[in-house]
C-alpha positions in Angstrom: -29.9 43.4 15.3 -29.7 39.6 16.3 -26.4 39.3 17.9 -27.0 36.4 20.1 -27.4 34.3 16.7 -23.4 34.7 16.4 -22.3 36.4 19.8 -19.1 33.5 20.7 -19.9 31.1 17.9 -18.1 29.9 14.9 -19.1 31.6 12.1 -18.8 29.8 8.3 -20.5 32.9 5.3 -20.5 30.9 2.3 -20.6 32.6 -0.8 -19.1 35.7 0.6 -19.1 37.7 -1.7 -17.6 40.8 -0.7 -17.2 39.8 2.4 -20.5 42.4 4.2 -22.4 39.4 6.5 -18.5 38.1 7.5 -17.7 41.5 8.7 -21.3 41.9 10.6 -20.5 38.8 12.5 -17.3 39.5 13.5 -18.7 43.6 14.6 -21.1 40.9 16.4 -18.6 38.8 18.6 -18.0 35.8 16.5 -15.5 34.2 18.6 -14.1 33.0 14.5 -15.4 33.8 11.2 -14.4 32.0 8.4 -15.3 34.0 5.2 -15.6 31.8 1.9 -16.3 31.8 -1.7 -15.6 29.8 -4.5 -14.2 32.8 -6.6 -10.9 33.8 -5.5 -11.7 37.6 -6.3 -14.5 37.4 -4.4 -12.2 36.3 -1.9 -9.7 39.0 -2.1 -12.1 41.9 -2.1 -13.6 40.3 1.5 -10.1 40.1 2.4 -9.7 43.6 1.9 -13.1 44.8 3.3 -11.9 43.2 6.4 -8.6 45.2 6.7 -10.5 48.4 5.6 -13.0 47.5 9.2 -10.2 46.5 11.2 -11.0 49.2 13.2 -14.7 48.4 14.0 -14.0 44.5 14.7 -13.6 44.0 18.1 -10.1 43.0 19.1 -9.5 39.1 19.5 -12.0 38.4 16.8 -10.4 35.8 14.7 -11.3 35.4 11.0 -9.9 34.0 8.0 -11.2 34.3 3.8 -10.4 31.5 1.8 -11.6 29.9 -1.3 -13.9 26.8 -0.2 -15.6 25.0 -3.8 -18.2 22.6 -1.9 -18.1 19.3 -1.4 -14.1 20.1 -2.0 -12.8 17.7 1.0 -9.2 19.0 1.1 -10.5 23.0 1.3 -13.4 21.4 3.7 -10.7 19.8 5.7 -8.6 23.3 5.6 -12.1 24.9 7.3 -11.9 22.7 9.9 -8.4 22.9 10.6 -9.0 26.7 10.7 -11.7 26.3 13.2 -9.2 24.3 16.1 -10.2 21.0 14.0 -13.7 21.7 14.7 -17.4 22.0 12.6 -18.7 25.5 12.6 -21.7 26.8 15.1 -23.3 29.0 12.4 -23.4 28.9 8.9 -24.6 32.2 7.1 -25.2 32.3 3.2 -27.2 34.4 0.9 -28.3 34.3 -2.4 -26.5 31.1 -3.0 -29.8 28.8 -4.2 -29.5 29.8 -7.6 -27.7 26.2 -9.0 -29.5 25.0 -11.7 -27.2 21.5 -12.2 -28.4 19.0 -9.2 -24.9 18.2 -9.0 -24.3 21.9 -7.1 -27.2 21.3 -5.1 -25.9 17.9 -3.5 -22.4 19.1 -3.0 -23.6 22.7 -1.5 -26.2 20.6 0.5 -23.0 17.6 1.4 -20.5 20.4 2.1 -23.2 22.2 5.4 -23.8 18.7 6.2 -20.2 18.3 7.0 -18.9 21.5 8.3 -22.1 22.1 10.6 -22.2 21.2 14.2 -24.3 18.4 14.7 -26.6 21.4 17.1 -25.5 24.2 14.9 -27.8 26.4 12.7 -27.3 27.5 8.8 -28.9 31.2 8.4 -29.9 31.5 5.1 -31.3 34.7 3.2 -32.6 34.3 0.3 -34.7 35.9 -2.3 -37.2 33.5 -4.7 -36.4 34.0 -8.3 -37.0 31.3 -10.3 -38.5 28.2 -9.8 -35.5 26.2 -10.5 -34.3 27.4 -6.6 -36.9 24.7 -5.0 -34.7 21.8 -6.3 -32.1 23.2 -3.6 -35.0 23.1 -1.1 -35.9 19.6 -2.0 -32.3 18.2 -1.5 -32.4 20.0 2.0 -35.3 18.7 3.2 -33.9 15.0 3.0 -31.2 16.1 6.0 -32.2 19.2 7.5 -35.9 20.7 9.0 -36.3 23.9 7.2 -37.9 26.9 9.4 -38.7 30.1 7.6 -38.7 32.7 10.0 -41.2 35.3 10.9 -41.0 38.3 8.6 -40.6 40.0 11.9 -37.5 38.7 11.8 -36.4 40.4 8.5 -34.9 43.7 8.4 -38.3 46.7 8.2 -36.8 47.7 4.9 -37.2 44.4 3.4 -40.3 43.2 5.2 -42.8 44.5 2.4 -40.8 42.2 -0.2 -42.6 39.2 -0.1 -40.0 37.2 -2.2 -37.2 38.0 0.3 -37.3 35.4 2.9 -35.1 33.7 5.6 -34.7 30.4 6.8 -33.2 28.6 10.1 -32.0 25.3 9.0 -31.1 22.5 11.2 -29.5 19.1 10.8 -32.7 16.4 11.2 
């Protein structure tokens, strides 16, 4: 229900998945959504999630799925190039703290740092399951402010889960 967070913007989902938030943001007037996982099934079955909601997506809406490993610069390159050789608006991910190797962490942490407008926002939703997650945290923290927004914010259904949270991160 908060379409002004995409409305016009460029949109990057990593860790897509099947595809779901991608498609919401383009129902939501992303003026471009680039939909990305690091699993090329993953990245087929968004591909054909979108087809199957052509008919919902409002016409004009631009959108691409593509593989994109982070911290990958030729694939991170490929994004930009995708976006008119530009850094993204809005970044939207869920789920995708759960790297155990510090080595994930950096490059997920390298690759927002470099596709997100220097005013942009990265959505994240995320649910806390084990305490391994707050290394991703930590490596944010040393370039981005971390907001967690008002459970108000979260969808009623979810609100009474008080694991499920999600953050507004900006570049400091």
């Amino acid at each position: 229900t908060h379409t002004e967070i995409v409305k016009g913007k460029t949109v990057l989902e990593l860790g897509c998945g099947p595809g779901l938030n991608s498609i919401v943001a383009a129902i939501a007037e992303a003026s471009f959504v680039y939909c990305t996982d690091g699993d090329e099934m993953s990245v087929g079955l968004a591909e054909e999630n979108f087809k199957s909601n052509s008919g919902v997506i409002p016409l004009g809406t631009r959108y691409a799925t593509k593989r994109l490993l982070w911290n990958n610069e030729k694939e991170m390159e490929e994004a930009i190039a995708a976006n008119n050789e530009s850094t993204f608006n809005v970044i939207i991910a869920s789920d995708i703290t759960a790297c155990p190797y510090l080595d994930g962490v950096i490059a997920l942490t390298e690759t927002i740092l470099y596709l997100l407008d220097s005013d942009g926002v990265f959505y994240l939703t995320y649910q806390h399951r084990h305490k391994s997650e707050e290394m991703f945290f930590d490596v944010m923290r040393r370039s981005f402010i971390i907001h967690e927004l008002p459970r108000g914010f979260i969808h009623p259904d979810f609100q009474s889960n008080t694991s499920f949270f999600i953050y507004k991160i900006t570049k400091k």
